[in-house]
C-alpha positions in Angstrom: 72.5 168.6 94.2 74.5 166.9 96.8 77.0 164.5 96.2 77.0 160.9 97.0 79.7 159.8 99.4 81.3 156.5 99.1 81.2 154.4 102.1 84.2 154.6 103.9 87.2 151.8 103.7 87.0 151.2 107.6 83.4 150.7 107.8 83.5 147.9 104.8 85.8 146.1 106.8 83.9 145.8 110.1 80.9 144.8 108.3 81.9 141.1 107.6 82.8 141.2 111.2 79.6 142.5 112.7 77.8 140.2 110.4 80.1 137.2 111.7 78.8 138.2 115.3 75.5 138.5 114.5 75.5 134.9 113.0 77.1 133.5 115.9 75.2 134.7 118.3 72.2 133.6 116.4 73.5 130.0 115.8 74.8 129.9 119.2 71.1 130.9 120.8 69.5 127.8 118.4 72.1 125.4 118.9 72.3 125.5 122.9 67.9 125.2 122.3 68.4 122.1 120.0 71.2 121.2 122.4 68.7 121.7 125.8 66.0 119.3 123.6 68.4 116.2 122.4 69.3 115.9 126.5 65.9 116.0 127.5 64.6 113.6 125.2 67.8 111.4 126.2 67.0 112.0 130.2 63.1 111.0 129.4 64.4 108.3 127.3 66.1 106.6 130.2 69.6 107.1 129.1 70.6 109.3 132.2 68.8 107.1 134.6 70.9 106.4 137.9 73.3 108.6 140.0 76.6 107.9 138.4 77.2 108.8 135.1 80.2 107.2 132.8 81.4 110.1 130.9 83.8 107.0 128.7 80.7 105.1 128.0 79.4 108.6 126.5 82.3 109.1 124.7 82.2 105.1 123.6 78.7 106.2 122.3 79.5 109.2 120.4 82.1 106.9 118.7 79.5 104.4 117.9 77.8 106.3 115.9 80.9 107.4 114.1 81.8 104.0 113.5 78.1 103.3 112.2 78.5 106.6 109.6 81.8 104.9 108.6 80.0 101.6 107.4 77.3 103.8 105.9 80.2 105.3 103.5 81.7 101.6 102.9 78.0 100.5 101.6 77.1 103.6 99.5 78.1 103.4 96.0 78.2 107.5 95.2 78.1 110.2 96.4 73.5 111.0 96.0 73.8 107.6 98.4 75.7 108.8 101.1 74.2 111.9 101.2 70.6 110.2 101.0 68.3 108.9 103.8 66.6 105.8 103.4 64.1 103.6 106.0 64.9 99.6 105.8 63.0 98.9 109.2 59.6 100.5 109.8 60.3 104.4 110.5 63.5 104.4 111.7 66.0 106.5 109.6 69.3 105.0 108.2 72.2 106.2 106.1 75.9 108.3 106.8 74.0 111.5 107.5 71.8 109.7 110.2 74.8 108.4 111.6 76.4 111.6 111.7 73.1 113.7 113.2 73.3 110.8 115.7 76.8 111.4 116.7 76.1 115.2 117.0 73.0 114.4 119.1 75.0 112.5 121.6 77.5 115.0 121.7 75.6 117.9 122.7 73.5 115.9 125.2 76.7 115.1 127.3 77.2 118.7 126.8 74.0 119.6 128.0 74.7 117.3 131.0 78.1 118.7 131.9 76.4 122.4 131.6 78.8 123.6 128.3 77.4 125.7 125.3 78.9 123.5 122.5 78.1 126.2 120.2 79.9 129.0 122.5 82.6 126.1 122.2 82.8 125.7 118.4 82.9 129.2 118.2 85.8 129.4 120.0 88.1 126.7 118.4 86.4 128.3 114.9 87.9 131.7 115.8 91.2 130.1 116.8 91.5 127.9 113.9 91.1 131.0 111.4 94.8 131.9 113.0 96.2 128.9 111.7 98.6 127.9 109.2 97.6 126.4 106.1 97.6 122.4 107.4 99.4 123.7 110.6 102.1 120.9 111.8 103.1 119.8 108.2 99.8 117.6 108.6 98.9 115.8 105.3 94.9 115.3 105.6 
């Protein structure tokens, strides 16, 4: 009868590793897809119309919506609300998450415009961050 072998230390470690690629390269292919969509749909929505493009007013825009997801927290009274979605004015969508998908969504269309995988990106810092201290810099929150 022939004996069972025991996986190998080595291999155990690179598993979590391959895995980790495999998920990236995976979220990275669907992100710059969602990405390609969200600037299209801003391009035929008009919001790239014209030959110069402010890259502050973008910026002024992704903070916007920030600012929006912030009063969104101020109004909700717990934590189900905040997370929740609710629809005041016909169709349209309100609430923190909204306000933070909107924020997202403007991000990677000027991404998408400037011709940079935000999810190649986020990678990056994510891999770079794992090197870090614990609250690197003494920082407090």
């Amino acid at each position: 009868m022939p004996t069972k072998r025991k996986p190998s230390k080595s291999k155990k470690k690179h598993l979590p590793h391959l895995c980790e690629n495999v998920i990236t390269v995976l979220a990275t292919t669907c992100m710059n897809d969602i990405q390609r969509v969200c600037h299209d749909n801003a391009k035929e929505k008009g919001w790239w119309d014209g030959k110069k493009h402010n890259i502050p007013e973008k910026l002024a825009l992704v903070h916007s919506e920030i600012s929006e997801a912030l009063e969104e927290y101020r109004i909700a009274e717990n934590k189900k609300k905040l997370v929740s979605v609710y629809y005041p004015f016909n169709a349209k969508p309100e609430g923190f998450v909204v306000e933070l998908a909107d924020a997202v969504i403007r991000v990677m269309d000027l991404c998408q415009y400037l011709g940079v995988s935000l999810a190649e990106t986020i990678a990056l810092k994510h891999a770079y961050n794992k090197t870090r201290t614990h609250r690197h810099g003494g920082k407090r929150a």
